[in-house]
N, CA, C and O of each residue as an XYZ file, in Angstrom:
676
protein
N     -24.710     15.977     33.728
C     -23.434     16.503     34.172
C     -23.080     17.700     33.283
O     -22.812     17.626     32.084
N     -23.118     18.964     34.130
C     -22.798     20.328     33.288
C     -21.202     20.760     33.414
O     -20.617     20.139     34.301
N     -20.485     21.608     32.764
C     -19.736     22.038     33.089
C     -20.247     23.385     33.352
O     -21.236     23.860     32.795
N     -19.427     24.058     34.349
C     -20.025     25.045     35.363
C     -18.302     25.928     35.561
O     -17.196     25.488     35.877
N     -18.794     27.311     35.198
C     -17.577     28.244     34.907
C     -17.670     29.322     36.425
O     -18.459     30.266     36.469
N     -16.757     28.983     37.550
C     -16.628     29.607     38.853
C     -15.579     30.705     38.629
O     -14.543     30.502     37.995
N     -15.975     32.117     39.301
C     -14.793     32.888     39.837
C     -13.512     32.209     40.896
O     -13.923     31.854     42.000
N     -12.661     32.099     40.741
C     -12.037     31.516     42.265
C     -11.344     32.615     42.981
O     -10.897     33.732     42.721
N     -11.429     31.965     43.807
C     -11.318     32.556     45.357
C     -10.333     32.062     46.422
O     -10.615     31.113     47.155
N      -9.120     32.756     46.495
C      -8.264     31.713     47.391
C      -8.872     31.759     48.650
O      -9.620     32.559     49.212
N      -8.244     30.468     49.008
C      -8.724     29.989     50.592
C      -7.861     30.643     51.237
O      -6.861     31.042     50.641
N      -8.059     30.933     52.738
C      -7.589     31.569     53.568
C      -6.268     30.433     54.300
O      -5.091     30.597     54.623
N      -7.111     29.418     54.321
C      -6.328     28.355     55.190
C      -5.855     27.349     53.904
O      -6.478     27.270     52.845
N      -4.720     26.660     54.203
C      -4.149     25.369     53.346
C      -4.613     24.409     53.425
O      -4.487     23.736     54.448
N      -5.362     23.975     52.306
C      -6.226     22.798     52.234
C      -6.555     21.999     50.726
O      -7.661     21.768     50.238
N      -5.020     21.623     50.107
C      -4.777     21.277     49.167
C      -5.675     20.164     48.962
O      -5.819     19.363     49.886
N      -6.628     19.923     47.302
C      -6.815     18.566     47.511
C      -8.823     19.092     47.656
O      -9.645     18.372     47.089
N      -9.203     20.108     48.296
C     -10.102     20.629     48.676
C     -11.026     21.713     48.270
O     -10.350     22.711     48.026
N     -11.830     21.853     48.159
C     -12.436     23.405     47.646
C     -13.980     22.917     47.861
O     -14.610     21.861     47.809
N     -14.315     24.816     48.234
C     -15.041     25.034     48.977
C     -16.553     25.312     47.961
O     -16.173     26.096     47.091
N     -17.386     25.141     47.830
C     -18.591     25.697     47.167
C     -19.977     25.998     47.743
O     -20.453     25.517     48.772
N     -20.619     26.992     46.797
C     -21.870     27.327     47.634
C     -22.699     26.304     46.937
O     -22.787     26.027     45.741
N     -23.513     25.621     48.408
C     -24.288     24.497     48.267
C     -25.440     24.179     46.742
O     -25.834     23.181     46.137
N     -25.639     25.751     46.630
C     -26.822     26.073     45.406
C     -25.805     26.013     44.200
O     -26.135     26.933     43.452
N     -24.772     25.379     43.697
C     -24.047     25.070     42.643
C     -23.506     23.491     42.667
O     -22.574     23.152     41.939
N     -24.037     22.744     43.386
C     -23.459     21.300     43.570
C     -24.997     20.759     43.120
O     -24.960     19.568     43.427
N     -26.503     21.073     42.474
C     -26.813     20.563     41.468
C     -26.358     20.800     40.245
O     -26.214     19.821     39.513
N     -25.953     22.423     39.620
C     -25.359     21.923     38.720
C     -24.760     20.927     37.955
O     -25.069     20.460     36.859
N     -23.353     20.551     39.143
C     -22.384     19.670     38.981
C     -23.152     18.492     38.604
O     -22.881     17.791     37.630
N     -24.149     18.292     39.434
C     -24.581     16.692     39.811
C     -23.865     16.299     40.084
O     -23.439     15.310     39.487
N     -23.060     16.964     41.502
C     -22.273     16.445     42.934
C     -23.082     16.428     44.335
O     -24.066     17.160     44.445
N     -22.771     15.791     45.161
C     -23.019     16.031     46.232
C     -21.794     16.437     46.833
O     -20.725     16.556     46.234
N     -22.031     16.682     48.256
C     -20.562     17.443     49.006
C     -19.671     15.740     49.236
O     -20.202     14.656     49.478
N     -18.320     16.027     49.065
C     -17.974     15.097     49.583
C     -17.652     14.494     47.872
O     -16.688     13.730     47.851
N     -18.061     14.641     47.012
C     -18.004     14.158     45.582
C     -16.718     15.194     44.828
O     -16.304     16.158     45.472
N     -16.202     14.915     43.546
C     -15.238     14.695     43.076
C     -15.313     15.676     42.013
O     -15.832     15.274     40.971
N     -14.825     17.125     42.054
C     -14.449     17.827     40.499
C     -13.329     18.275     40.358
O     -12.442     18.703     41.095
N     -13.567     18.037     38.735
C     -11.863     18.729     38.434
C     -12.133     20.178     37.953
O     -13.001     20.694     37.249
N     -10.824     20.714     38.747
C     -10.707     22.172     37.873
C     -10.191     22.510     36.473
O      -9.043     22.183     36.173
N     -10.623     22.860     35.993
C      -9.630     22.511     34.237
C      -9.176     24.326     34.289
O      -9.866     25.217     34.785
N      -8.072     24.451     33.740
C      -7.575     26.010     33.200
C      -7.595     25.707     31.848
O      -6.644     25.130     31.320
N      -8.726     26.087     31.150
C      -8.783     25.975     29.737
C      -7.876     26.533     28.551
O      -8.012     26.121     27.399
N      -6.884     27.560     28.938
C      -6.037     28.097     28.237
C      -4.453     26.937     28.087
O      -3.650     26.975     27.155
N      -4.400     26.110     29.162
C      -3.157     25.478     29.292
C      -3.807     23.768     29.648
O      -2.957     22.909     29.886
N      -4.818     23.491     29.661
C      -5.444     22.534     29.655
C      -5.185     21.203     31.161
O      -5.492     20.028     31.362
N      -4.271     22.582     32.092
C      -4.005     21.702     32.813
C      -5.320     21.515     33.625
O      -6.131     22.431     33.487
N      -5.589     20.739     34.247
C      -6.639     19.911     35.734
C      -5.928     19.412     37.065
O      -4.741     19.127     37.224
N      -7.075     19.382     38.069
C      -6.652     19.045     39.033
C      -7.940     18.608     39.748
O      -8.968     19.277     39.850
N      -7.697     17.293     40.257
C      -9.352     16.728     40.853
C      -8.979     16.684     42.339
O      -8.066     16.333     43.087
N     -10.725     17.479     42.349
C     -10.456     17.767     44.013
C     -11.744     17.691     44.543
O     -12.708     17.863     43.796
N     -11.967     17.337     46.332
C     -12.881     16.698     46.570
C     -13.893     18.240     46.962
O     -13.269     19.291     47.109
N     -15.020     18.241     47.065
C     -15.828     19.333     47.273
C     -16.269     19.584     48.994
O     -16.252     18.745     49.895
N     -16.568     20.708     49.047
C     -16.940     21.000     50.415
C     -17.959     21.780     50.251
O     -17.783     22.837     49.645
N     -19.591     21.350     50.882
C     -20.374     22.422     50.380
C     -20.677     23.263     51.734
O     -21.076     22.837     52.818
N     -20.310     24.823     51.269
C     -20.038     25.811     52.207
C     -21.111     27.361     52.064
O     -20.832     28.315     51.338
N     -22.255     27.265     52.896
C     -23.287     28.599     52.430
C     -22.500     29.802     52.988
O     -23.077     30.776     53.472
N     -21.461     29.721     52.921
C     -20.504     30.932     53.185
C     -20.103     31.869     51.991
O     -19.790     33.053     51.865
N     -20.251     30.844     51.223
C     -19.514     30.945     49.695
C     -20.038     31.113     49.131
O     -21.005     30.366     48.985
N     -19.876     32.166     48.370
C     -21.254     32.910     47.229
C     -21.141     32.226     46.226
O     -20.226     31.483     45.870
N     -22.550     32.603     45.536
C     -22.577     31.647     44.483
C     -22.245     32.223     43.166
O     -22.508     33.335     42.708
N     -21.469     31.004     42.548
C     -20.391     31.543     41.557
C     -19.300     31.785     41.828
O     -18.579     32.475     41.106
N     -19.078     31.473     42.496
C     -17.491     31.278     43.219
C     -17.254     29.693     43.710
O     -18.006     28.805     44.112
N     -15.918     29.795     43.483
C     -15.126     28.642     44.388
C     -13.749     28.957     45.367
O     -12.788     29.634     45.003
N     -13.851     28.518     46.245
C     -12.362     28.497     47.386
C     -11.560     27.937     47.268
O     -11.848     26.810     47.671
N     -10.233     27.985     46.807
C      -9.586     27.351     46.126
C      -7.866     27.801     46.979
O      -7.325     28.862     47.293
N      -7.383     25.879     47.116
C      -6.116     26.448     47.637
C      -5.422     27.188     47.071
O      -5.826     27.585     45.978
N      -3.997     27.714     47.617
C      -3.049     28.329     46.895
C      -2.329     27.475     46.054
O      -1.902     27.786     44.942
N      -2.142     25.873     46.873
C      -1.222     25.189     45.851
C      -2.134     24.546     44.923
O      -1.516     23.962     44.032
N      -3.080     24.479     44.853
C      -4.046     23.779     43.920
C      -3.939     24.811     42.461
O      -3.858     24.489     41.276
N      -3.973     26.021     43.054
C      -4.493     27.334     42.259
C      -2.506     26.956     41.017
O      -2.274     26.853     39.813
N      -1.949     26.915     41.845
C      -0.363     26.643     41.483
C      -0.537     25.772     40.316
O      -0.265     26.141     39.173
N      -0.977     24.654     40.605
C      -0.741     23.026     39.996
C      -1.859     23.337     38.820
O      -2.128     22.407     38.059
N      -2.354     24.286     38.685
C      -3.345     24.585     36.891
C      -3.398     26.253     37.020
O      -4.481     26.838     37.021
N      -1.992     27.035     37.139
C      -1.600     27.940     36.896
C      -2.630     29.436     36.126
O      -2.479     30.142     35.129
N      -4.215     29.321     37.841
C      -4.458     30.563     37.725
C      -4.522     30.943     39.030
O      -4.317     30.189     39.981
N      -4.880     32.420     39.112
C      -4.694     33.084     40.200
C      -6.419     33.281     40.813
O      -7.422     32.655     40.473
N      -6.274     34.352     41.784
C      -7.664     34.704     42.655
C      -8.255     35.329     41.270
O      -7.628     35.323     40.210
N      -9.678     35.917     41.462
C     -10.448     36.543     40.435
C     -10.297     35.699     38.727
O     -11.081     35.886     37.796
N      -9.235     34.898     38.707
C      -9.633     34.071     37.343
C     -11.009     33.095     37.209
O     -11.528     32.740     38.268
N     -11.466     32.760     36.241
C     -12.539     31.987     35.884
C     -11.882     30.453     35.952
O     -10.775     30.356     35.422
N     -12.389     29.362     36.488
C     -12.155     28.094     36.240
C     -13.148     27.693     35.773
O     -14.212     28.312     35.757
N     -12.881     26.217     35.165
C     -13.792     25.637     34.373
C     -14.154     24.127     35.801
O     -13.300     23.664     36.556
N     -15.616     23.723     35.735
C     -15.274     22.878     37.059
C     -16.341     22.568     36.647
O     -17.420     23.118     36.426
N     -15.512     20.711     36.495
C     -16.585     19.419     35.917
C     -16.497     18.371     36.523
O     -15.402     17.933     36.877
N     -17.654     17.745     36.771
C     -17.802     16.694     37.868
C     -16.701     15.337     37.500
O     -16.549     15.141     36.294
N     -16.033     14.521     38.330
C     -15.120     13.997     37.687
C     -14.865     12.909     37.213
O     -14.883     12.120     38.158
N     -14.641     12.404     36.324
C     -14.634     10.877     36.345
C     -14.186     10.234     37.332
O     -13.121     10.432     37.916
N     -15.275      9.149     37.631
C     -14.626      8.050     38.361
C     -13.220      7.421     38.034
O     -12.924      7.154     36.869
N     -12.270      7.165     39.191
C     -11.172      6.477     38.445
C     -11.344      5.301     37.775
O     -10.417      5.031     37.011
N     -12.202      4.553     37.822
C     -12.772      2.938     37.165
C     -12.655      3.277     35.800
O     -11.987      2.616     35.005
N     -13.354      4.397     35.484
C     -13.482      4.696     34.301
C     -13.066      5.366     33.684
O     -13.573      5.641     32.596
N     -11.548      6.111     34.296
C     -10.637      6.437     33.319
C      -9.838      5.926     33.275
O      -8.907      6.657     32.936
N      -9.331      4.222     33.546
C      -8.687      3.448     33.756
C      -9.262      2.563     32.583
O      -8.493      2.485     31.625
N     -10.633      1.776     32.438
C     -11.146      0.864     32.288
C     -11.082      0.873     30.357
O     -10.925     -0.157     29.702
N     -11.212      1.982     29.871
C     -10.737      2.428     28.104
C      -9.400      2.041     27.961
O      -9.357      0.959     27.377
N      -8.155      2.521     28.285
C      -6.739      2.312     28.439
C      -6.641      0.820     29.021
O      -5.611      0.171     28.841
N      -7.818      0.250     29.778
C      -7.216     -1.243     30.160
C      -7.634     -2.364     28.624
O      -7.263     -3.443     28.161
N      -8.618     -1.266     28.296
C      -9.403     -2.792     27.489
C      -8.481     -2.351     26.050
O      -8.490     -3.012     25.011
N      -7.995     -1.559     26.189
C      -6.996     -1.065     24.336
C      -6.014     -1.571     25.103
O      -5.554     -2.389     24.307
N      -5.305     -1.685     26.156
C      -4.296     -2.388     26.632
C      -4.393     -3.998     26.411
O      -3.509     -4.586     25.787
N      -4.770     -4.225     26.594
C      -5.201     -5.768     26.463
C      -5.686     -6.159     25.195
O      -5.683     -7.377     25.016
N      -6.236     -5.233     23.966
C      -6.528     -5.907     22.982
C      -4.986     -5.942     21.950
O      -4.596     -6.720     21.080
N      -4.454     -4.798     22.510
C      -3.094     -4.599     21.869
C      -1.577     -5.523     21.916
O      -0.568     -5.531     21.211
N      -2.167     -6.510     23.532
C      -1.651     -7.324     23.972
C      -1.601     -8.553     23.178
O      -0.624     -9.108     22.677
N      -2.936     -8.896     23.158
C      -3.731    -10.202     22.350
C      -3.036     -9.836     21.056
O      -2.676    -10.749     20.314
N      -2.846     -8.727     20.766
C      -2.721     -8.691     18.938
C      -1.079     -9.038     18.910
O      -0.656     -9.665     17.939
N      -0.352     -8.719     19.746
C       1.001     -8.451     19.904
C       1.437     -9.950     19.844
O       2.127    -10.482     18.975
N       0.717    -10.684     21.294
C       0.545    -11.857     21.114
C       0.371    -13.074     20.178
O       0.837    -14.208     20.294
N      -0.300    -12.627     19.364
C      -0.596    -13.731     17.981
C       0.118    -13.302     17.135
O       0.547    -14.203     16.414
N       0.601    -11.909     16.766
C       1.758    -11.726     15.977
C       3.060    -12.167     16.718
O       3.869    -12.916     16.171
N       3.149    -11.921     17.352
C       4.543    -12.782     18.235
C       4.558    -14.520     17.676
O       5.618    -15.110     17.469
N       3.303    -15.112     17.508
C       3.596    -16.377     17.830
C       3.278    -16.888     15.943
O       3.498    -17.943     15.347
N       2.834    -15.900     15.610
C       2.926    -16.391     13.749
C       4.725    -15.976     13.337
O       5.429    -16.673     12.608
N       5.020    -15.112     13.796
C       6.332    -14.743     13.321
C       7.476    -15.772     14.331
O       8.685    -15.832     14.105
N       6.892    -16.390     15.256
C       8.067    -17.130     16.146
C       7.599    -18.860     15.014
O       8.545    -19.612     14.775
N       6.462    -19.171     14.577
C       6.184    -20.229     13.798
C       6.950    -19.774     12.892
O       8.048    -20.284     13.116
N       7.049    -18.815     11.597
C       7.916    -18.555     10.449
C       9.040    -19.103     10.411
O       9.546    -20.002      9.738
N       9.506    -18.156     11.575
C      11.351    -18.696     12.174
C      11.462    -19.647     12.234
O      12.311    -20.093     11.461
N      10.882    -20.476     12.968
C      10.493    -21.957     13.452
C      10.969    -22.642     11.584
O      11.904    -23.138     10.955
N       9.985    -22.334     11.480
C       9.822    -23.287     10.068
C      10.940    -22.802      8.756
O      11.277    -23.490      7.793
N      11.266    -21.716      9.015
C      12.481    -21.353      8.527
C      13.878    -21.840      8.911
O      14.784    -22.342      8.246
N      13.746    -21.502     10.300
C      15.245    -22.377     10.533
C      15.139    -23.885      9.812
O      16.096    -24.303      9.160
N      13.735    -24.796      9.992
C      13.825    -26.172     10.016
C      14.385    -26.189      8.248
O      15.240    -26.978      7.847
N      13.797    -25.305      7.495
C      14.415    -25.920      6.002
C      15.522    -25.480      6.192
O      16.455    -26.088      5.668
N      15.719    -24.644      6.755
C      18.080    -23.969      6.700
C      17.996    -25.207      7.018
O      17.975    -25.898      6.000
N      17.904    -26.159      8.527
C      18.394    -26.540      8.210
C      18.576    -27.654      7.531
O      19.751    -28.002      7.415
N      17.720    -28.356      7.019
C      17.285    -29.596      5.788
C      18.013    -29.040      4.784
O      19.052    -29.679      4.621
N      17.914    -28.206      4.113
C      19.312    -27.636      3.553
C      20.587    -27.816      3.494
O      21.300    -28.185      2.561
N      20.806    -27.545      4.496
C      22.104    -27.535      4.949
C      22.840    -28.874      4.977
O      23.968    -29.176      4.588
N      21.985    -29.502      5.482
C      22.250    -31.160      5.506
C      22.155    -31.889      4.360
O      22.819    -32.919      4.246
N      21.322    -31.455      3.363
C      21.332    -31.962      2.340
C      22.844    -31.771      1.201
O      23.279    -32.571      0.373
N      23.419    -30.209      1.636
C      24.576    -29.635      0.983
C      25.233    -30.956      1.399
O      25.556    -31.866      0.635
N      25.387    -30.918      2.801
C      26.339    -31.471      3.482
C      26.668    -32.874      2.937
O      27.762    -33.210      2.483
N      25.942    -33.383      3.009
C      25.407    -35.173      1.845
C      26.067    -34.874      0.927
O      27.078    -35.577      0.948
N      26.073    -34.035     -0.109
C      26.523    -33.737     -1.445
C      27.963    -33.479     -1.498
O      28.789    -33.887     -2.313
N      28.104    -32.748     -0.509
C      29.833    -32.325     -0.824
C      30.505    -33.464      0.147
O      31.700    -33.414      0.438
N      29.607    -34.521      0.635
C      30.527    -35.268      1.790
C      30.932    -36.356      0.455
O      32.028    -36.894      0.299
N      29.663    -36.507     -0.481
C      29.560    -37.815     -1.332
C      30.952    -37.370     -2.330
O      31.903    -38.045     -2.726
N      30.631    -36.090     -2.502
C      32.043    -35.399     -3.794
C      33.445    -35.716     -3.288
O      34.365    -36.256     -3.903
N      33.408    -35.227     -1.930
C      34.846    -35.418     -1.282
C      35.203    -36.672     -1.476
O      36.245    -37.016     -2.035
N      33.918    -37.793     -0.788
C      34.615    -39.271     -1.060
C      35.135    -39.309     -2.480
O      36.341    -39.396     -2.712
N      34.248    -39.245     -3.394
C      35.013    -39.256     -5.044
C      36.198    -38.842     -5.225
O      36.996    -39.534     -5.858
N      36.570    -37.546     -4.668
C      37.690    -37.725     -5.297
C      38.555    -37.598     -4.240
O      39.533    -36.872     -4.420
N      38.386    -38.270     -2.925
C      39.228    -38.965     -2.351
C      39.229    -40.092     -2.641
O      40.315    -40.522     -2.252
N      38.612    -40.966     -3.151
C      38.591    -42.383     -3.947
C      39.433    -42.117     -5.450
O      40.025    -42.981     -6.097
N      39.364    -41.393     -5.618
C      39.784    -40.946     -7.431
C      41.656    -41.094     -7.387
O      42.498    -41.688     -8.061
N      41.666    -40.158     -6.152
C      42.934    -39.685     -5.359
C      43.419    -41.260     -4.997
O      44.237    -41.780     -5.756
N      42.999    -41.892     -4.030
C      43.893    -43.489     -3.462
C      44.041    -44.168     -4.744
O      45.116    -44.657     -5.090
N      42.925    -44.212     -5.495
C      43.203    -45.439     -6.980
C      44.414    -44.432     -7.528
O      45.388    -45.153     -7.314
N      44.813    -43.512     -7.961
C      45.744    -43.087     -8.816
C      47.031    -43.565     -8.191
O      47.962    -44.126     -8.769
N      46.886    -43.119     -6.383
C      48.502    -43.138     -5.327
C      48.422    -44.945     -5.395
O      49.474    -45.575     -5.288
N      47.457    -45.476     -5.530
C      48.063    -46.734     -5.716
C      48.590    -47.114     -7.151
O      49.661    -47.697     -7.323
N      47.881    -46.793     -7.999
C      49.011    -47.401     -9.357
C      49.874    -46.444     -9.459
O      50.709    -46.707    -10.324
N      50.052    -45.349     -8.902
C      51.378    -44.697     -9.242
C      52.448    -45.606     -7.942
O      53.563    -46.059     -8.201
N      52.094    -45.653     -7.237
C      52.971    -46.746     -5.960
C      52.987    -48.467     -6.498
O      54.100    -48.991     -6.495
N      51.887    -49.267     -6.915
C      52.046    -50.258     -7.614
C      53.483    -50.318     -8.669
O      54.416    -51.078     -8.409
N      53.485    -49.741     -9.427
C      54.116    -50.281    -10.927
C      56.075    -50.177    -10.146
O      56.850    -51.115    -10.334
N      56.537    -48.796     -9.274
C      57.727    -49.148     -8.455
C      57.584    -49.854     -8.094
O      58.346    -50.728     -8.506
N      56.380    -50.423     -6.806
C      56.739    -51.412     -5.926
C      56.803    -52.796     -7.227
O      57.548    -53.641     -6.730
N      56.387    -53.231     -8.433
C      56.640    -54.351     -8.722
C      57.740    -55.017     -9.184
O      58.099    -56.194     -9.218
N      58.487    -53.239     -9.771
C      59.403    -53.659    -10.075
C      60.616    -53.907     -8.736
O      61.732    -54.423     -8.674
N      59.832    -53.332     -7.914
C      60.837    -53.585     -6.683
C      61.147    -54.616     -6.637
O      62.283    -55.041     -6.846
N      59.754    -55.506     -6.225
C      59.388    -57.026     -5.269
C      59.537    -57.775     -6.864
O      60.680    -58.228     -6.800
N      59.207    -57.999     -7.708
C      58.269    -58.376     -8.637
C      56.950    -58.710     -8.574
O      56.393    -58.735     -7.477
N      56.145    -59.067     -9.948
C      55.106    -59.109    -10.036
C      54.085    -60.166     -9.013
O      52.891    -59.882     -8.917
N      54.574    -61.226     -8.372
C      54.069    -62.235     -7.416
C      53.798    -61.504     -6.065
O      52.910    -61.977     -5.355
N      54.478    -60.389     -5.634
C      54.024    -59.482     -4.258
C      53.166    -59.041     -4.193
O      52.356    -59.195     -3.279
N      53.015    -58.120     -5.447
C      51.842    -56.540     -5.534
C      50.489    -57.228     -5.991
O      50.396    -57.749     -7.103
N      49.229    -57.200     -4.896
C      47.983    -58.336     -5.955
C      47.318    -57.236     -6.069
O      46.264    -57.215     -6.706
């Protein structure tokens, strides 16, 4: 597969999508008619893949080239294009699928070590937490126990002298 540098040549008729070549330049390509090149404008790097037509009308070293094609990689008649046989779409798909998918897998197992962390992080918050909770529940009783023994002998020693000593046990 060569790359192969054509004069272009606008087409007469609108036939976007299309272009015309002389039959004695489709070994170059290693196309047949009916097969797939892109035009590249090497200054702006734009392309455009288009299907071939092989035409002994068409001199060689030249290509026929629509107007809107000529548009969509911004050269004109008498410019040079660059014109390379094209990748199959399988296979300019099939690189981007398999880095797609390994990026997935990776995303994936980091997703699920960092969702375990959390996991196991929340679980000591909250064992923690519960454990505080035990501690300040046990403190509160104290000195809510500390608290009733005092309100009772401070309430005992009036009430005995209230009732006397045979009431208050």
């Amino acid at each position: 597969m060569h790359d192969v540098r054509l004069t272009i040549k606008k087409r007469a008729f609108p036939s976007q999508g299309r272009v015309r070549i002389n039959v004695a330049n489709l070994p170059d390509l290693g196309i047949n008619e009916g097969g797939h090149v892109d035009l590249i404008n090497e200054d702006t790097k734009k392309s455009v893949t288009v299907t071939v037509i092989a035409d002994t009308m068409v001199r060689k070293g030249q290509i026929r080239v629509s107007e809107e094609d000529l548009k969509t990689i911004g050269l004109n008649d008498d410019d040079e294009v660059l014109v390379r046989k094209a990748t199959p779409p399988e296979e300019k798909t099939r690189k981007p699928a398999a880095y797609a998918s390994r990026s997935l897998s990776r995303g994936a197992g980091t997703l699920d070590e960092k969702v375990r962390k959390s996991a196991g992080n929340a679980k000591a918050g909250a064992a923690k937490a519960a454990d505080t909770v035990k501690k300040e529940r046990r403190k509160a009783a104290g000195i809510m126990g500390k608290a009733a023994a005092k309100t009772v002998k401070v309430v005992k020693t009036p009430v005995r002298k209230a009732t006397g000593p045979r009431d208050v046990g």
